[in-house]
Structures are given as C-alpha cells and as structure tokens.
C-alpha positions as a Markdown table, in Angstrom:
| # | Residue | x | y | z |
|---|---|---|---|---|
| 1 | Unk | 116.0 | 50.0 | -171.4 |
| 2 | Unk | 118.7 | 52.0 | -172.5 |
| 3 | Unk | 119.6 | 52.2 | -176.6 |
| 4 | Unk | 122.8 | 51.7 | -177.9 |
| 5 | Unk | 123.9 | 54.4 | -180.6 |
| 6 | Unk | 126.1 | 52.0 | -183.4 |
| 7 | Unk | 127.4 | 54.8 | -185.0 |
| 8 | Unk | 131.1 | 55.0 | -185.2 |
| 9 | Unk | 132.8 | 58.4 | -184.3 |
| 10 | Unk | 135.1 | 59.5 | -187.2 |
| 11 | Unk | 138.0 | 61.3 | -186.6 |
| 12 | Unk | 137.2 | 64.3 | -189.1 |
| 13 | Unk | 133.8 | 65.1 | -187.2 |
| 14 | Unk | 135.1 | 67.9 | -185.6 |
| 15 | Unk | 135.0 | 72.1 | -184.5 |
| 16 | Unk | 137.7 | 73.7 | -182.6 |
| 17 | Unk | 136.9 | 77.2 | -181.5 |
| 18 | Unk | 139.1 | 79.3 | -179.8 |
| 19 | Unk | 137.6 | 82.4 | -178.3 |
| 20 | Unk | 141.9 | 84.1 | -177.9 |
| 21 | Unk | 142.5 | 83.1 | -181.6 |
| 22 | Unk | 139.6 | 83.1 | -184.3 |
| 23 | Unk | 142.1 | 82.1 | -187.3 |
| 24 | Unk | 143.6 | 78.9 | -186.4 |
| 25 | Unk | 139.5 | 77.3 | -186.3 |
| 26 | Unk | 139.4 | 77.4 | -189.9 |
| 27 | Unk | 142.5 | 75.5 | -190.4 |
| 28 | Unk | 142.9 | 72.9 | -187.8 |
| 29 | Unk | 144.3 | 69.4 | -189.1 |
| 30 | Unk | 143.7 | 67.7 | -186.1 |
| 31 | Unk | 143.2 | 68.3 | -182.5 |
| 32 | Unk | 143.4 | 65.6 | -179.3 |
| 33 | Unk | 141.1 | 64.9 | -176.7 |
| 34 | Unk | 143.5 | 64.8 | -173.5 |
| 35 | Unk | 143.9 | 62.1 | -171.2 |
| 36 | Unk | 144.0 | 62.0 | -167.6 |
| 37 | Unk | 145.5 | 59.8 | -164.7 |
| 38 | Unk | 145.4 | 60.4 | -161.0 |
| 39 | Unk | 147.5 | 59.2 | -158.5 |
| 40 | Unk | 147.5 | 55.9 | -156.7 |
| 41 | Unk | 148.0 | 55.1 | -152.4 |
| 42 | Unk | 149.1 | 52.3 | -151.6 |
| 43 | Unk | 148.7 | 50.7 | -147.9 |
| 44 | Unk | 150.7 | 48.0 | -146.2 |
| 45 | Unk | 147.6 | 45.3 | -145.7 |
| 46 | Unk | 150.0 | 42.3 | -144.5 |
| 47 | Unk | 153.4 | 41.1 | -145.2 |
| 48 | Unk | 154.4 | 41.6 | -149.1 |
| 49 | Unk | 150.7 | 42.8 | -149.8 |
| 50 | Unk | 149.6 | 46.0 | -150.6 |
| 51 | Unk | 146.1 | 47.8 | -150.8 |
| 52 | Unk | 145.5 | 50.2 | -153.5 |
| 53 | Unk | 143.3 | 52.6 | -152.9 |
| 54 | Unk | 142.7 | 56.2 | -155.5 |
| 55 | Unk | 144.8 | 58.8 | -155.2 |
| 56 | Unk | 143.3 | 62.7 | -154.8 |
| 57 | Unk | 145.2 | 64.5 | -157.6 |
| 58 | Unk | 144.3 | 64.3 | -161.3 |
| 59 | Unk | 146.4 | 65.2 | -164.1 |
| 60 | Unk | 145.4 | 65.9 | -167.4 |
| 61 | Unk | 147.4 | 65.3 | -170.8 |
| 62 | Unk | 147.8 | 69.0 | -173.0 |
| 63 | Unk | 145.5 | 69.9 | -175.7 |
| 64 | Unk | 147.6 | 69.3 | -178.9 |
| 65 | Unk | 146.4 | 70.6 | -181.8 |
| 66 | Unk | 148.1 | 70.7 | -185.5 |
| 67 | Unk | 147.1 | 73.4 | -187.9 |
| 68 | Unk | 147.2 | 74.7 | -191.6 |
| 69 | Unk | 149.5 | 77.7 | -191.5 |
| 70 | Unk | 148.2 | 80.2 | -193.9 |
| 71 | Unk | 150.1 | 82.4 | -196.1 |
| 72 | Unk | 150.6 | 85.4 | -194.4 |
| 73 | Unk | 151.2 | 83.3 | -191.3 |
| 74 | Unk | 148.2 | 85.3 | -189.5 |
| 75 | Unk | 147.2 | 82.0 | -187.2 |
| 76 | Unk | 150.7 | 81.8 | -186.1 |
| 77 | Unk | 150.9 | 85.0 | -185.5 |
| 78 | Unk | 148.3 | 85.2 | -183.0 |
| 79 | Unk | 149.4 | 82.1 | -181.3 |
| 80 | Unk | 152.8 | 83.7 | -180.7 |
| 81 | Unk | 151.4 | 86.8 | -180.0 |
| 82 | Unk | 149.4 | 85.8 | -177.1 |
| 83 | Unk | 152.4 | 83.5 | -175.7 |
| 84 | Unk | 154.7 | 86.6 | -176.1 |
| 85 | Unk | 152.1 | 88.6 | -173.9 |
| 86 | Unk | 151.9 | 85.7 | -171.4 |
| 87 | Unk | 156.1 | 85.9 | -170.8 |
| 88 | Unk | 156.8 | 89.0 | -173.1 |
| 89 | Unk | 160.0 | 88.3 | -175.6 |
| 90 | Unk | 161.0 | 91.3 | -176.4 |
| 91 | Unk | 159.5 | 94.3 | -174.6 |
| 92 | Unk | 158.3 | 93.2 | -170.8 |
| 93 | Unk | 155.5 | 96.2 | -171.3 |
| 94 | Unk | 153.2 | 93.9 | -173.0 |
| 95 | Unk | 152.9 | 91.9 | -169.9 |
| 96 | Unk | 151.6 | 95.2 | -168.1 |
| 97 | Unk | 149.1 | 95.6 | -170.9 |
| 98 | Unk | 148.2 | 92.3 | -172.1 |
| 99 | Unk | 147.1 | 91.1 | -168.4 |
| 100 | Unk | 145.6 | 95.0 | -168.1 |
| 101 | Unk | 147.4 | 95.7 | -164.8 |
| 102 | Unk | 149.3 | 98.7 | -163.9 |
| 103 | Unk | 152.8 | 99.6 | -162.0 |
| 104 | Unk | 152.5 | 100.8 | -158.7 |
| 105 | Unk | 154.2 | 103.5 | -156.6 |
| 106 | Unk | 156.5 | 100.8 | -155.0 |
| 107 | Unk | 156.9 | 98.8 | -158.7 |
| 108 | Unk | 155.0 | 96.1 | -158.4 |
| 109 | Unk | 151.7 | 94.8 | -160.8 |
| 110 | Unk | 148.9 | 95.6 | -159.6 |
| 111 | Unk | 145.2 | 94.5 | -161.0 |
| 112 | Unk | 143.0 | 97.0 | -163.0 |
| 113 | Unk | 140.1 | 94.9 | -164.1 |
| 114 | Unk | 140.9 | 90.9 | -165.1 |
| 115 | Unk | 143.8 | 89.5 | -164.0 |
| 116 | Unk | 142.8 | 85.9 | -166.2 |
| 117 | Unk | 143.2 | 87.8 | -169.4 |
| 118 | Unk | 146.1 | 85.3 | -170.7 |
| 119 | Unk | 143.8 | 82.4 | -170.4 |
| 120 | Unk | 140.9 | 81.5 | -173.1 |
| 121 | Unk | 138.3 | 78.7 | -172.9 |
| 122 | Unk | 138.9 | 76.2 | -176.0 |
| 123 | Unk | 135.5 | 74.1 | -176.6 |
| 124 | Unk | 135.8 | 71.3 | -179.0 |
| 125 | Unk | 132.4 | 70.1 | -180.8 |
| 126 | Unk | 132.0 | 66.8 | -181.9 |
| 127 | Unk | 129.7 | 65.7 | -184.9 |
| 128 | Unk | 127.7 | 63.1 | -185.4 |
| 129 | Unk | 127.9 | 61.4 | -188.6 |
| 130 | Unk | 125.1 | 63.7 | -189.8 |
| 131 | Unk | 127.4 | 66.3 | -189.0 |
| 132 | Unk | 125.0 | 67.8 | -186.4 |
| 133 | Unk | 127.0 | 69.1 | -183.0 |
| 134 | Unk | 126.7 | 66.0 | -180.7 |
| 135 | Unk | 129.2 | 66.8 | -177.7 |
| 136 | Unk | 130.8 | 69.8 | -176.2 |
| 137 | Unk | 134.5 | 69.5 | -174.5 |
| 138 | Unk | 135.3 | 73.0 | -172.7 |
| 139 | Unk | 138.5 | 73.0 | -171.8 |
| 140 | Unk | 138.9 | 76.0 | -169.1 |
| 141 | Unk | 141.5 | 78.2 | -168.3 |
| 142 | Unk | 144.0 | 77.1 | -171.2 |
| 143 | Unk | 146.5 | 79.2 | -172.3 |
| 144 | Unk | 149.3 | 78.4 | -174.7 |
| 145 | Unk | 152.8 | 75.9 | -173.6 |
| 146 | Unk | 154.2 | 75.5 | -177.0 |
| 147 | Unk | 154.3 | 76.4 | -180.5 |
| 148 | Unk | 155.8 | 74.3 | -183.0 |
| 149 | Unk | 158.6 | 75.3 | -185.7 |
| 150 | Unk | 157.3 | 76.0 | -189.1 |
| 151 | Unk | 159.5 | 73.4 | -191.4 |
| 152 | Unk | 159.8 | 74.9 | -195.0 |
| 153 | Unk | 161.5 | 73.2 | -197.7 |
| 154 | Unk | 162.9 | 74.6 | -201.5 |
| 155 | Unk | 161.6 | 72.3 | -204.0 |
| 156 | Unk | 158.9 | 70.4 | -202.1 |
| 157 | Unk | 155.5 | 69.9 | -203.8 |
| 158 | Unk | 152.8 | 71.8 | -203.0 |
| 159 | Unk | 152.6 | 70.5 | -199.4 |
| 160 | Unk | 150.9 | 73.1 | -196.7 |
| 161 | Unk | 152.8 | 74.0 | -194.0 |
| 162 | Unk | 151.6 | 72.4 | -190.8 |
| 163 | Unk | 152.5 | 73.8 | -186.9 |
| 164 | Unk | 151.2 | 72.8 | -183.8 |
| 165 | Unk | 150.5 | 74.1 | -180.7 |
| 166 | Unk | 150.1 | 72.7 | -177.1 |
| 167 | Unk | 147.8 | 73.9 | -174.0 |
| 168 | Unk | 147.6 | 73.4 | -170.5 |
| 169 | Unk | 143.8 | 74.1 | -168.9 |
| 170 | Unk | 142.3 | 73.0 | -165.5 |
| 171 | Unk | 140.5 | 71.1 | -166.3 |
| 172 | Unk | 137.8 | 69.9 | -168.9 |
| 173 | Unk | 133.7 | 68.9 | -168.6 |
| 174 | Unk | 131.8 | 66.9 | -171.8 |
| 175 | Unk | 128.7 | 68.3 | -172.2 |
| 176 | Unk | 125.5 | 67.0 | -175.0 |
| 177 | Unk | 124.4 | 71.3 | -175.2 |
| 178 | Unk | 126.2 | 74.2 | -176.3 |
C-alpha cells in the first residue's frame, strides 16, 4: 500500500541555483515551475464528430523568476552580461569570444571547443517542510529571453528593487536525488 505524504508544499521552500550566474541565488523572490501543453489531432470519426487523439509536440511555459537587485546591481549585471554575449549589444566580438569560436579564413564562426557555452542548466530544489531538499527540477539548456526594467522611485520607502528575468530550456526532468 502506498502512503500518502499530508504535508503541504509552501511556496517559500525553495533553492534556485544557477551554474551561469551565482549572485542572483541568494536573492531570488520567487521563481515558477513551468507549464507545459502539447498539441492535439483531431480525426473526422463520422458526420459532425471528431476523435481526439495527442498531439507529438510539447511546449513548455519560460522559467520566470523575480529577484532582489542588490546595490551595486552585480546580479543584474551578470544577467545582462550573459544575454549581451548571446546577441552582443555593443561590440559583436563578444559573440566570438563568449561562444569560444574563432573567424575563419573565408569569415565565418567556426567552433574551437563548446559551441553550448550560452546555455546553463538552472536546477530548482524544493524543501520539505523540514527544509530538507525533497525534489530536483533541472531545467536544460536554458539561456536568458528577457530581463526586466529596474523601476526606481525618489521618495519611496525603503522598498528593494525587484527585476525579473525569463528563460527558455528544452526541456525539464523532476528528480527525488541531487
């Protein structure tokens, strides 16, 4: 017979580590855990009825996550760093050396040793209510979509600045070990 854990999951139970950017674990507000939906077939099975059947694609919601922006803006900073290396802002050589590839004779990019460097694994750890690690979402390939605006405000009370950011991955697996 199987048990039942009663528990309830609460929502602050939670560790977000990010292998690309250290800083923003320490001040994450709150993170998501993605949805996903794949497509539907339908088939003609006799006049005005149709058969459903499941669809072969899946697509996942983004990974949002809000986060504490710290003084010297150093998690930010990192976040836009890494998406300015992904589609370089202001000088296209950080593509070259962010995703460690070199020009060619004939001008195109060619590979030196990883050609997955703008991606990073995100894993999310849920606790228990003991706060003992409990499940493990590993979110692969995920790389950065959007970073929010950083609102500031004269004469606000002592409110932390708050930004978020949103990922796209492949794809994610729940697992009960690290």
């Amino acid at each position: 017979m199987t048990t039942i854990n009663k528990s309830i999951l609460n929502k602050n139970n939670f560790r977000l580590l990010i292998d690309k950017i250290p800083t923003v674990e320490y001040y994450v507000k709150t993170v998501n855990i993605p949805g996903l939906q794949f497509s539907e077939v339908a088939q003609p099975a006799g006049i005005g009825l149709d058969a459903f059947f499941p669809g072969d694609k899946v697509a996942f919601d983004t990974l949002d996550v809000t986060f504490l922006v710290d003084e010297d803006l150093e998690n930010f900073k990192e976040v836009y760093d890494w998406m300015d290396s992904i589609v370089p802002v202001h000088n296209p050589e950080d593509y070259k050396n962010f995703t460690n590839t070199i020009t060619t004779e004939q001008g195109q990019l060619s590979t030196v040793e990883n050609a997955l460097n703008q991606y990073s694994d995100i894993t999310l750890v849920i606790n228990t209510n003991k706060n003992l690690a409990n499940r493990y979402f590993r979110f692969k390939d995920c790389f950065p979509i959007s970073l929010g605006a950083l609102e500031l405000e004269s004469g606000a009370d002592n409110e932390p600045v708050t930004c978020q950011v949103q990922f796209r991955f492949t794809y994610y697996e729940i697992k009960t070990t690290s």
